[in-house]
N, C-alpha and C positions, 0 to 999 in steps of 0.2 A: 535058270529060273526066268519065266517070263514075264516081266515088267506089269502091273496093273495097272490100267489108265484111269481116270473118272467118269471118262464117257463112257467105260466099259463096266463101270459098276452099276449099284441099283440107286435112284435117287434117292436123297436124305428125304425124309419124310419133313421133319422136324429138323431144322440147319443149329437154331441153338442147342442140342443135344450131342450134334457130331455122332458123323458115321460111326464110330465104335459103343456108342451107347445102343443106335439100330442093330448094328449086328449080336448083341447082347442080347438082346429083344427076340430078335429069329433062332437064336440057341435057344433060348429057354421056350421059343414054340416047340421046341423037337423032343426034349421030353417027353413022355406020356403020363408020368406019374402027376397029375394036378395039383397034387398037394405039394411035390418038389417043383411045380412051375411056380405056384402061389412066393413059396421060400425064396426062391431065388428070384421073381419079382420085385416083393422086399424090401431084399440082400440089394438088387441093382435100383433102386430109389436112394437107401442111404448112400450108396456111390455117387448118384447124380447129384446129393445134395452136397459133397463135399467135391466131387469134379465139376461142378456148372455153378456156382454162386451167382451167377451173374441170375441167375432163375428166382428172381425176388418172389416173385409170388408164391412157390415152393414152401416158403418158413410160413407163409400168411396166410395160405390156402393149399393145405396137401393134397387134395382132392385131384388140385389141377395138375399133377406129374401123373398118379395114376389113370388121368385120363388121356395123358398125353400118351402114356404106353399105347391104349389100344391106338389111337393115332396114329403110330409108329407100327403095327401090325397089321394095318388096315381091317382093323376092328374085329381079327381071328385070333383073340385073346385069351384063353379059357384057362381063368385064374379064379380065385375065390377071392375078388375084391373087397375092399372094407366098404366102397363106396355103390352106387348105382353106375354100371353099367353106360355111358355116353350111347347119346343115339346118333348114327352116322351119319342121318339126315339130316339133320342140325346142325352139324360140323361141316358140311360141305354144301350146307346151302347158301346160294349166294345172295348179297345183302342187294335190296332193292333197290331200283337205280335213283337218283336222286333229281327231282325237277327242278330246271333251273327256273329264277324270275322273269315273265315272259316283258312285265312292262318297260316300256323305253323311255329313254332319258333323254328329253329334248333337249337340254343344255348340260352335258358331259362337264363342263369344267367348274359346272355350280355341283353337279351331283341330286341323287334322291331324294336326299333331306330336305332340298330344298324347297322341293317343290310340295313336301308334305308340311314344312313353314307355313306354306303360302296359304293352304287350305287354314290351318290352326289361325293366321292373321284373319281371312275371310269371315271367321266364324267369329271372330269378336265385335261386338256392339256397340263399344265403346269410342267415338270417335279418336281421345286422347291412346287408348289400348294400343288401336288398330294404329295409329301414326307410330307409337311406340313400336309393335312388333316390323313396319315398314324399315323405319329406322336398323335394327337389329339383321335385320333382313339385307340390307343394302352393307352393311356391314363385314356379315358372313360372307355373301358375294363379291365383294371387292377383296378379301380375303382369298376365300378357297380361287379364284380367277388369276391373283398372282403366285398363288402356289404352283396352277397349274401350267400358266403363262411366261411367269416371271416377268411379267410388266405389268406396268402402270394402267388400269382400265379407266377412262374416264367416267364420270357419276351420271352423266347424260343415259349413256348406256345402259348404265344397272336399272334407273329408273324404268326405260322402256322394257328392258326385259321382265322387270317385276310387273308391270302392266300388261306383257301378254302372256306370262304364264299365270296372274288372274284376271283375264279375260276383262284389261282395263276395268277393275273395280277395286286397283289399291295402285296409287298414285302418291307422288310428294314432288314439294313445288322445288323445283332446281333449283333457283338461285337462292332459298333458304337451306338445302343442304350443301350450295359452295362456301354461303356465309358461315355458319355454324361448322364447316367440315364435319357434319353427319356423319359420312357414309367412312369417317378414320377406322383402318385396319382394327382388327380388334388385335392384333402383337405385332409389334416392329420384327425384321430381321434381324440377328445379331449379328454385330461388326466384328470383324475377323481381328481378335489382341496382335499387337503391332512388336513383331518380334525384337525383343530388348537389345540383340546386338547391332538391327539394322541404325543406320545413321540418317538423323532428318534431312530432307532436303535441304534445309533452310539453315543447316551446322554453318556454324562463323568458323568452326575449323578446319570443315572442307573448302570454304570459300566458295561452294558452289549456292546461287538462289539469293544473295544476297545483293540490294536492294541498289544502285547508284544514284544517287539526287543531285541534280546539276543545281548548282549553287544561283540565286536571284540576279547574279551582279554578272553572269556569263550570258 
């Protein structure tokens, strides 16, 4: 007997159904009698439903196994279904490609949102508003900048950057936001829990880190 390879079979239509469910399918094309194709269509559904469980939608929507037959037949089915008939074209039309966003992101490590910020601050009237949303603003930026950095950005900097992405017409005075610390994180990093078997530096019982004082009178 000669060995059968997979390269030498016919491709699964349908991979969760398994080649022996296909070859089911092409028996019962070879019938002529319709009415015993319809039966033993069926007969091989409530097989699929107790060999494939994994086929959720099957208990939810029975519809979609007897579509998946002609699927499996490439669509030369000639069964007296309960349902309409699937059209081929639809089934194998491909889904339309998808456009990516063309605009660009002058400063990558602030991100998009940011700069849709700046427009939302621009449009407030309010002089108190608009210092409020700068604030907020310088915020987020020194935020997402150590996310992406992992350092420290100085306030200098967020200021002028916030000044040319609105075309200098939102501004705040530096040395009120060094005083105040404005532009603080909006969430610290958390500190890695300090594993309970390690030993302090500073242990009296290792005697290491601990302190010598030369005495007044030496």
């Amino acid at each position: 007997m000669i060995p059968e390879y997979n390269t030498q079979r016919e491709q699964i239509k349908l991979k969760e159904y398994g080649r022996n469910v296909q070859k089911l399918v092409n028996f019962i094309r070879t019938n002529p009698d319709k009415e015993k194709r319809t039966e033993m269509a069926t007969t091989l559904i409530e097989l699929i439903k107790q060999l494939a469980p994994t086929v959720k939608e099957a208990f939810e929507n029975p519809q979609r196994i007897w579509d998946d037959l002609y699927i499996i037949a490439d669509f030369n089915f000639d069964i007296n279904s309960p349902y309409p008939v699937p059209d081929a074209s639809t089934v194998h039309k491909k889904p339309r490609p998808m456009g990516y966003p063309q605009s660009k992101v002058r400063y990558k490590h602030y991100g998009k949102n940011i700069e849709k910020l700046i427009v939302e601050a621009l449009a407030k009237e309010d002089p108190k508003e608009r210092e409020d949303a700068v604030i907020y603003l310088g915020k987020l930026m020194k935020t997402f900048y150590g996310n992406w950095n992992k350092e420290t950005i100085d306030d200098s900097v967020i200021i002028k950057d916030i000044e040319k992405m609105s075309d200098g017409r939102l501004t705040l005075n530096l040395d009120k936001v060094r005083e105040e610390n404005l532009f603080e994180k909006l969430y610290r990093e958390k500190k890695k829990p300090r594993n309970p078997n390690e030993r302090p530096r500073n242990d009296k019982r290792s005697g290491h880190g601990k302190k010598h004082h030369r005495r007044r009178d030496q």
